[in-house]
C-alpha positions as CSV (number, residue, x, y, z in Angstrom):
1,X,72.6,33.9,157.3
2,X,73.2,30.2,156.7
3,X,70.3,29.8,154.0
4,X,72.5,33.3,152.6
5,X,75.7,31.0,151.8
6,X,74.6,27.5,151.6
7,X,72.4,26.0,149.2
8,X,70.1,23.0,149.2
9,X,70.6,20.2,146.6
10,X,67.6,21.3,145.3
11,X,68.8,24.7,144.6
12,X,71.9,23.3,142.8
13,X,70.0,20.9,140.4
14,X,67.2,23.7,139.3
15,X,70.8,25.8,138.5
16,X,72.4,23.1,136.8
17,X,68.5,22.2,134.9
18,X,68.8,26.3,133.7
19,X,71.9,27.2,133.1
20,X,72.9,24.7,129.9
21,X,69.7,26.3,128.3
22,X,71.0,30.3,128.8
23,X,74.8,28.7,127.1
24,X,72.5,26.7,124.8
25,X,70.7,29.9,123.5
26,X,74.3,32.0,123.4
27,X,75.2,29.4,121.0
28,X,72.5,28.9,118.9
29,X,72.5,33.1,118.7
30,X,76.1,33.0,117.8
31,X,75.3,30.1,115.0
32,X,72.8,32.3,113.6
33,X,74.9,35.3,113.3
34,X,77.7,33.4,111.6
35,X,75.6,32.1,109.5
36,X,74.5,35.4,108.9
37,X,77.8,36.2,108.4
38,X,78.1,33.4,106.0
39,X,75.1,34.5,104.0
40,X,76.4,37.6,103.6
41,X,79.9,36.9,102.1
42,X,78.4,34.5,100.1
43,X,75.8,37.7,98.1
44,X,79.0,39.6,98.0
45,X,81.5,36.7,96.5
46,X,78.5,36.2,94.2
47,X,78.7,39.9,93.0
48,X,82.8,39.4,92.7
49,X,82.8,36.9,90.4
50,X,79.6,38.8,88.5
51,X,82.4,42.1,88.6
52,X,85.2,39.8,87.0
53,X,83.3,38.4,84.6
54,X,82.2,41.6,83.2
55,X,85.5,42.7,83.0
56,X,87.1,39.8,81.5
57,X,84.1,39.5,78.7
58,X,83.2,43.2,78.2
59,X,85.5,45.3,79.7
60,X,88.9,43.8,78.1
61,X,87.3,42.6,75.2
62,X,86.0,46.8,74.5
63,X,89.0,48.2,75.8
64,X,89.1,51.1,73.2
65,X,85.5,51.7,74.2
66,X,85.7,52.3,77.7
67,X,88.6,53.8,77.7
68,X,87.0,56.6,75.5
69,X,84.1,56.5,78.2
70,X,86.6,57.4,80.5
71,X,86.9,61.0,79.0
72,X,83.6,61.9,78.9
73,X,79.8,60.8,77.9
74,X,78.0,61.7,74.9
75,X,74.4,59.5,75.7
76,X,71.7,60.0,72.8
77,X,68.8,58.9,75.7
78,X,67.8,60.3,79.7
79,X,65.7,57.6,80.7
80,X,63.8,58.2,83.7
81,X,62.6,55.1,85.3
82,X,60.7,53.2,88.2
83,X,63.3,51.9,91.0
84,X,61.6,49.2,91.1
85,X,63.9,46.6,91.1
86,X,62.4,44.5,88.1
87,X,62.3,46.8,86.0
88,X,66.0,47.6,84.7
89,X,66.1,49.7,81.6
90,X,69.3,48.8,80.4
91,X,68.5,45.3,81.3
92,X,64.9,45.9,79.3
93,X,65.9,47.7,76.2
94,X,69.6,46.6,76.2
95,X,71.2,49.9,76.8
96,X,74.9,49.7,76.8
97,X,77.6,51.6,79.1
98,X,77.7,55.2,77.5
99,X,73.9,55.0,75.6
100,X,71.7,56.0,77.9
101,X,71.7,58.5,81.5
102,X,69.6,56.7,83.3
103,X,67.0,58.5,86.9
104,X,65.4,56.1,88.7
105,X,62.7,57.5,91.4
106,X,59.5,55.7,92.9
107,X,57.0,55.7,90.3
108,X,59.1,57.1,87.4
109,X,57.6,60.4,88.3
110,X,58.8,64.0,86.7
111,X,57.6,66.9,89.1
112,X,56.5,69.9,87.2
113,X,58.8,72.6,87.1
114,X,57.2,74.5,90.0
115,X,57.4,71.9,92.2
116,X,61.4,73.0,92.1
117,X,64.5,71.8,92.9
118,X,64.3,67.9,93.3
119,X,67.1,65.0,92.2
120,X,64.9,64.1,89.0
121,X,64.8,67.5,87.8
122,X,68.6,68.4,88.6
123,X,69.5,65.3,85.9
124,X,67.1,66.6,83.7
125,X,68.5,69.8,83.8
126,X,72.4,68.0,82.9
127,X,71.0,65.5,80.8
128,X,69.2,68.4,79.2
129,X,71.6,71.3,79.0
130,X,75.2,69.6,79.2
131,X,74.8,66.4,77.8
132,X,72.5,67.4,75.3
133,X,70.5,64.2,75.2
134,X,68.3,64.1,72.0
135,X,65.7,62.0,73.7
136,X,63.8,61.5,77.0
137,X,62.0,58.1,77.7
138,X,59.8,57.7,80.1
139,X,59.0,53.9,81.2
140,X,56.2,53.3,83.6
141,X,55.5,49.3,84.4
142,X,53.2,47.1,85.3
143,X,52.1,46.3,88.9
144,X,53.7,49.6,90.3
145,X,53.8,49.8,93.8
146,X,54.0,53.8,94.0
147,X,51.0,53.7,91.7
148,X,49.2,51.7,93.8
149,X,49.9,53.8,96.9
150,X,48.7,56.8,94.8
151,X,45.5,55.4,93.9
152,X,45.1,54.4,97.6
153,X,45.7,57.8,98.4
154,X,42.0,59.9,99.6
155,X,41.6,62.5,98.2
156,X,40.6,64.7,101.2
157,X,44.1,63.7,103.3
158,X,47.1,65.3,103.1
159,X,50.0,62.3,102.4
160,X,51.7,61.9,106.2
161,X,54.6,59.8,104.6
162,X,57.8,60.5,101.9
163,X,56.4,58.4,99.5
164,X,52.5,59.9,99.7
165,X,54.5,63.4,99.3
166,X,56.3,62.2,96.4
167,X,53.8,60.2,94.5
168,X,51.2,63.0,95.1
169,X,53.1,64.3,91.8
170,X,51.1,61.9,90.0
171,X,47.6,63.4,91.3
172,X,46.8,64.1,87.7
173,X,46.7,60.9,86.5
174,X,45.0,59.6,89.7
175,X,42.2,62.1,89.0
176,X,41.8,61.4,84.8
177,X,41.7,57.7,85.9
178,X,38.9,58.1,88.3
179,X,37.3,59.9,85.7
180,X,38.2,57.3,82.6
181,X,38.1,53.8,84.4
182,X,35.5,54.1,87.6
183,X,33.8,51.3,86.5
184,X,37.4,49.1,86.0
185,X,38.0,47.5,89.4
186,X,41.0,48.6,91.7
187,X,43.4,46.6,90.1
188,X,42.8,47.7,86.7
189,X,42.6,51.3,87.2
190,X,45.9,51.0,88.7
191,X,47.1,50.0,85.4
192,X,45.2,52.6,83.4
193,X,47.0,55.0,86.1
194,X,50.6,53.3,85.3
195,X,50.4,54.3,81.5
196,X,48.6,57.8,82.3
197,X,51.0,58.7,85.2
198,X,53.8,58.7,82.1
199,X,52.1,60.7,80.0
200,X,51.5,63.4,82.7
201,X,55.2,63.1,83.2
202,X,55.7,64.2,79.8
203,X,53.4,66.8,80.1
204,X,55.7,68.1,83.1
205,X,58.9,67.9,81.2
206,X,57.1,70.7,78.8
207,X,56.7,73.3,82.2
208,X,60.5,73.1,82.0
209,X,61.4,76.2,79.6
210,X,64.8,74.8,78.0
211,X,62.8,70.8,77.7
212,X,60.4,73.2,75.7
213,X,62.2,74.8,73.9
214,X,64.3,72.5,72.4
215,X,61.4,69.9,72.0
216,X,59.6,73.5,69.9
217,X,63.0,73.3,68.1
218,X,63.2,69.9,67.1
219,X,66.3,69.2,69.4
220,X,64.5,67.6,71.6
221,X,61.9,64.6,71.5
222,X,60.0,63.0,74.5
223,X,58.2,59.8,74.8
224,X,56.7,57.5,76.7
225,X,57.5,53.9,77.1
226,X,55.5,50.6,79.4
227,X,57.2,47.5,80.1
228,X,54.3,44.7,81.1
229,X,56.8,42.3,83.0
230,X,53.8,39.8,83.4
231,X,53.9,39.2,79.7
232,X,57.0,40.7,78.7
233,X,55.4,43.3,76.4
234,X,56.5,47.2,75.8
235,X,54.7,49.6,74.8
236,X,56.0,52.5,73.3
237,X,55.3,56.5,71.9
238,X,56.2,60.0,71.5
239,X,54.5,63.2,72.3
240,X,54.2,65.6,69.6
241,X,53.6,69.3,70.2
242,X,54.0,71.5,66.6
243,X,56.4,74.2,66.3
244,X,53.8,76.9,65.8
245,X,52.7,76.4,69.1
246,X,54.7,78.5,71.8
247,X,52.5,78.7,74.3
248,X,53.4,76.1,77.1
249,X,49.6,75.3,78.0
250,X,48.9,74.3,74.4
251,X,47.6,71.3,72.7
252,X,49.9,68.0,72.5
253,X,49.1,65.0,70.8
254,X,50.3,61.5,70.6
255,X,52.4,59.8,68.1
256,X,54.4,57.1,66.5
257,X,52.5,54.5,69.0
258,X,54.1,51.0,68.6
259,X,54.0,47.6,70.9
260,X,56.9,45.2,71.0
261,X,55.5,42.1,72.0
């Protein structure tokens, strides 16, 4: 019972040797979550002064504009884009508040209308129908990282994870660029894919009947768009499809082509 309530001088000196080391490592723990803390204020004070700025320069300085914004939109341009977070369109192509209605997804991917209801397709169906955008742009980019898992993708396995579901979309374009660029090496077929994934995107946005339509009308035009951020180049067209041509499965063609370099 003694050894139960006293202890040695030994015991009392390995306690002293471990307990500054347990405080020690409470404090350093609570350093690094203040300084956490710290960081994290600091990304957010950064972004306030960003916010202020904007107004002060733009916002006050456009008044009549925005407050005209604030009754409504009337955008000329849907552009559906990669989320990718170098790719910006309006920080690309210079769209300003009010000129563009602007989807991002992984891959700038359009599902075919079968597919059905998805968050792309729902703002193509009010950018379409309310809004009554005049154009659609679709921007792929270089060094896509949804392309990359797509053409990583085998062909014989079904996609276990949310992004192999959703960039199966793109199968397509997988499958034309097996077919167009085997001999290209992985890296460059994923390129090839990034420019041919857009243009069976554009092919989808024909399966929906009132994009057809209106594109058969002339109300409507599509194209296609690729911003190379390793050389700052973009790439741009149009699809064409002629009037005559009603049926949804017929020919289309490419026009207008032009590179901004």
């Amino acid at each position: 019972m003694v050894c139960n309530v006293f202890r040695t001088n030994s015991d009392l000196k390995l306690q002293a040797s471990m307990e500054p080391a347990g405080v020690t490592k409470e404090l350093k723990s609570d350093k690094s979550e203040r300084m956490a803390g710290v960081e994290h204020v600091d990304l957010f004070n950064e972004m306030k002064q960003r916010f202020l700025s904007f107004k002060k320069h733009k916002y006050m300085k456009d008044l009549e504009h925005y407050e005209k914004l604030a009754k409504g939109q009337a955008p000329k341009f849907m552009v559906i884009a990669c989320a990718d977070s170098r790719v910006c369109p309006s920080s690309i192509l210079g769209f300003q508040p009010g000129e563009a209605f602007v989807v991002r997804n992984v891959a700038n991917m359009v599902p075919p209308y079968e597919n059905g209801p998805s968050e792309t397709n729902a703002a193509l169906e009010f950018a379409v129908n309310s809004l009554k955008v005049e154009n659609i742009l679709v921007i792929g980019h270089s060094r896509c990282g949804g392309i990359r898992a797509l053409m990583s993708m085998h062909d014989d396995v079904e996609p276990s994870s949310l992004i192999g579901s959703w960039v199966s979309v793109g199968m397509d374009a997988r499958v034309k660029t097996k077919a167009a660029a085997h001999f290209l090496n992985f890296d460059q077929q994923c390129k090839h894919c990034e420019k041919e994934s857009v243009n069976c995107s554009l092919v989808n946005l024909l399966s929906y009947p009132w994009v057809e339509e209106k594109v058969r009308n002339g109300e409507l035009n599509i194209h296609g768009g690729y911003y190379d951020f390793v050389d700052c180049s973009f790439e741009k067209w149009t699809l064409y499809k002629e009037n005559n041509m009603k049926d949804k499965s017929g020919k289309v063609s490419v026009k207008d082509r032009a590179f901004w370099f």
